[in-house]
VEXVOVO-462048 format. One record per residue (C-alpha): residue number from 1; residue in three letters; x, y, z. Coordinates in Angstrom, 1 decimal. Each point is the difference from the previous one (the first is absolute). Layout:
<kolnus>
<kolnu num="NUM" residuo="ala" X="X" Y="Y" Z="Z"/>
...
</kolnus>
This chain:
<kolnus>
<kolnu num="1" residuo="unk" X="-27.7" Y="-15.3" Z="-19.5"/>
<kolnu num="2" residuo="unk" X="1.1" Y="-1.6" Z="3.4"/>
<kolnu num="3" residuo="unk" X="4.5" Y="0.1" Z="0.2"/>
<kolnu num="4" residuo="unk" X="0.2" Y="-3.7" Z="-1.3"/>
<kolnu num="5" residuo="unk" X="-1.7" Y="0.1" Z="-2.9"/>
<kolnu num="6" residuo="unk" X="2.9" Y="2.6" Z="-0.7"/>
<kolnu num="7" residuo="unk" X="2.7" Y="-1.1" Z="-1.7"/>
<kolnu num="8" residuo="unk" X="3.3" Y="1.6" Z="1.4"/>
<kolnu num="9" residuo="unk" X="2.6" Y="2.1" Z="-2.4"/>
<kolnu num="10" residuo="unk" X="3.4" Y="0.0" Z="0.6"/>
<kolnu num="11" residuo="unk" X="2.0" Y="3.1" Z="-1.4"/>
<kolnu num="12" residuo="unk" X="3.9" Y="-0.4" Z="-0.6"/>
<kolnu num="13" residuo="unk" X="2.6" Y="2.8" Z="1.5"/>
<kolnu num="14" residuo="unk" X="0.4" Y="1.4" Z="-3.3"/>
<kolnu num="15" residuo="unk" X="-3.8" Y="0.6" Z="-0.7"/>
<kolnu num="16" residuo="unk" X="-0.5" Y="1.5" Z="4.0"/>
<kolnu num="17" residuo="unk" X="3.0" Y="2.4" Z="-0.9"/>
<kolnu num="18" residuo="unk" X="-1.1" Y="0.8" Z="-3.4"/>
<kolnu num="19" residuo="unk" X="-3.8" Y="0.9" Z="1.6"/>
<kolnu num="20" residuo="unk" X="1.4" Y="1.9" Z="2.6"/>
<kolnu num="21" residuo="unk" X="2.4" Y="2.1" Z="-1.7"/>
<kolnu num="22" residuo="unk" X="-3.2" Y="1.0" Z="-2.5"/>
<kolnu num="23" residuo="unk" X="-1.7" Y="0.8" Z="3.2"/>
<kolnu num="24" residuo="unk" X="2.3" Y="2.3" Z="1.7"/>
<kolnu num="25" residuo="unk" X="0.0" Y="1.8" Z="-3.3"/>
<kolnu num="26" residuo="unk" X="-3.0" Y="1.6" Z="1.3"/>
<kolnu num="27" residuo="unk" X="-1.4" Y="0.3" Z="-3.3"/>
<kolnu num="28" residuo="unk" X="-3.0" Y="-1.6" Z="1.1"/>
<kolnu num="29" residuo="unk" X="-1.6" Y="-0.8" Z="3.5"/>
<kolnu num="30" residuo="unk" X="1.1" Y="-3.2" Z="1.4"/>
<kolnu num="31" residuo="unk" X="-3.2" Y="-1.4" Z="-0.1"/>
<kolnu num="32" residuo="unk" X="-0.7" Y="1.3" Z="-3.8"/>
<kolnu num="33" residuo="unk" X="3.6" Y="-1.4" Z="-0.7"/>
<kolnu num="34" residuo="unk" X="-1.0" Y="-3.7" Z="1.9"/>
<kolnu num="35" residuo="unk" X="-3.7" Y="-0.1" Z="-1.8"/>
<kolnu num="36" residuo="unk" X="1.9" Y="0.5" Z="-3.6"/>
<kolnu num="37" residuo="unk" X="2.1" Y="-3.2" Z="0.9"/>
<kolnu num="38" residuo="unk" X="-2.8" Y="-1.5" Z="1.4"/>
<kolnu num="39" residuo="unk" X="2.0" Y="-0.5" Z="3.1"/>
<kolnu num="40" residuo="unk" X="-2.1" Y="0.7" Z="3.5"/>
<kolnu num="41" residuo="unk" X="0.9" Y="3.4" Z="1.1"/>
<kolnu num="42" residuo="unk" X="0.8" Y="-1.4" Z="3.6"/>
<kolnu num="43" residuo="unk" X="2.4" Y="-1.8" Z="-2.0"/>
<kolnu num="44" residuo="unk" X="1.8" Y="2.2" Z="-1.3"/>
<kolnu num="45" residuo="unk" X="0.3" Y="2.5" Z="3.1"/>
<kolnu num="46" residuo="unk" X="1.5" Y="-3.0" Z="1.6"/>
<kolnu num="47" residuo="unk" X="2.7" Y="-0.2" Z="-2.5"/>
<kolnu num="48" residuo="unk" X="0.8" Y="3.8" Z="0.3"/>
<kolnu num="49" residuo="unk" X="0.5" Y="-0.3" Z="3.5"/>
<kolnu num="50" residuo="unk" X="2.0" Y="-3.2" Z="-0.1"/>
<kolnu num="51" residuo="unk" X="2.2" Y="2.1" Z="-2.6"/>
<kolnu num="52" residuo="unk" X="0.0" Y="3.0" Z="2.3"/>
<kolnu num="53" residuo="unk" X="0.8" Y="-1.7" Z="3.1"/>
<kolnu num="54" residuo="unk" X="3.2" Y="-2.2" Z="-1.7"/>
<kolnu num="55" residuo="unk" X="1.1" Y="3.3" Z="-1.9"/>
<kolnu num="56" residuo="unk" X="3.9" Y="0.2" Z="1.5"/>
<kolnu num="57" residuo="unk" X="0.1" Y="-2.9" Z="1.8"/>
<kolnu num="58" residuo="unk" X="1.8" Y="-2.4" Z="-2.4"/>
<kolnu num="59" residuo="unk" X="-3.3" Y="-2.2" Z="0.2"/>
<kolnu num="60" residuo="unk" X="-1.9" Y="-1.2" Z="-3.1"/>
<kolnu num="61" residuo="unk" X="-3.3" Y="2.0" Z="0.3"/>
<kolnu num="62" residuo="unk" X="-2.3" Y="-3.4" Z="-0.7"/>
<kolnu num="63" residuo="unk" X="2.0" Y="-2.9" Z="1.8"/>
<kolnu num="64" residuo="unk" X="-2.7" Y="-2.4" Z="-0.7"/>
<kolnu num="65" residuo="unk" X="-1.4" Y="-2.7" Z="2.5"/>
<kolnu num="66" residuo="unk" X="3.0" Y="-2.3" Z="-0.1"/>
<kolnu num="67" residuo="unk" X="0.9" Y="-3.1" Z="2.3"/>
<kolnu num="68" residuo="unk" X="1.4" Y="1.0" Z="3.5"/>
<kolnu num="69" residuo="unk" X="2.4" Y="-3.1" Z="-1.0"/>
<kolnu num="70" residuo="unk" X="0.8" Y="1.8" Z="-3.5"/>
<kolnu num="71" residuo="unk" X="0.8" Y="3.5" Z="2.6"/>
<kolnu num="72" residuo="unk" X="1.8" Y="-1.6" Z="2.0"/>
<kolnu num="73" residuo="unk" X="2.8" Y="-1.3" Z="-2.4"/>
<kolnu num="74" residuo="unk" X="-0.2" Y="3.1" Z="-1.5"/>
<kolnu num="75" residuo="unk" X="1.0" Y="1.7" Z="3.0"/>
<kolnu num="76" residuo="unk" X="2.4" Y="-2.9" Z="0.7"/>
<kolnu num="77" residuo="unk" X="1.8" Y="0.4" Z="-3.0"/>
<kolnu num="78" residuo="unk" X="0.5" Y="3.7" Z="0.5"/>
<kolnu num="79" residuo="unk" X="1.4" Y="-0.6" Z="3.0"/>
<kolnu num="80" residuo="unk" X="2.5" Y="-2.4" Z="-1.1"/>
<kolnu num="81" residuo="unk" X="1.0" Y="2.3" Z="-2.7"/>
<kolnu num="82" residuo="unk" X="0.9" Y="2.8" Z="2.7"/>
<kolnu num="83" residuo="unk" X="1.6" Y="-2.4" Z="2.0"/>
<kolnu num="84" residuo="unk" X="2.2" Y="-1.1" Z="-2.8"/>
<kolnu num="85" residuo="unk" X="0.8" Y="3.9" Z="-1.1"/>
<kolnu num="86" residuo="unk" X="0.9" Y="0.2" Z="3.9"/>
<kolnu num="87" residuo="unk" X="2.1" Y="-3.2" Z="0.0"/>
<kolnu num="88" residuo="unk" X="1.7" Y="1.2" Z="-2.8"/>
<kolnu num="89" residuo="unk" X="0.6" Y="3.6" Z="0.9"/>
<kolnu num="90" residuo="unk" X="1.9" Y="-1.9" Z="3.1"/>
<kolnu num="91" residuo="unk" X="1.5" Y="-2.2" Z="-1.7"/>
<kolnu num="92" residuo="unk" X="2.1" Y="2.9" Z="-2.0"/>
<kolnu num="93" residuo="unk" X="0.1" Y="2.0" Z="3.1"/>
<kolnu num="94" residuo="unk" X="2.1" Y="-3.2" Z="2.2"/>
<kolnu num="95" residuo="unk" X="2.1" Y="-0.2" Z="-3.5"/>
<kolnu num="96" residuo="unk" X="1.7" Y="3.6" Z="0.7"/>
</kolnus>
């Protein structure tokens, strides 16, 4: 079957989590644990690095494939909101 007679699956957050968190369980090999949820095994060693390699950071361990537009307003708004906190923090400081 050539890739586009494939028809693509897209997995929520939740699910990715959920399937990773059985598979670092170690109950069962990753690929035993990926052919049960009839999943591809490359698939699902993906995930556990993408959850491995976010652990700590603060970063969402499956951020998706969102619009650079939609990433850049998010950044933009976090930026805004420190600058505000700042502006305020000055504010009370120039109030003294």
């Amino acid at each position: 079957m050539s890739k586009k007679n494939r028809e693509r699956h897209v997995y929520t957050r939740e699910f990715k989590a959920e399937v990773v968190a059985l598979a670092q369980k170690r109950e069962k090999p990753i690929a035993q644990a990926a052919r049960d949820l009839r999943i591809g095994d490359t698939v699902l060693y993906r995930w556990v690095q993408q959850a491995r390699d976010t652990m700590g950071t603060g970063l969402p361990p499956f951020p998706g494939h969102g619009r650079p537009r939609d990433e850049e307003l998010t950044r933009l708004r976090k930026e805004v909101k420190a600058l505000r906190s700042a502006n305020e923090i000055l504010k009370k400081a120039a109030g003294l």
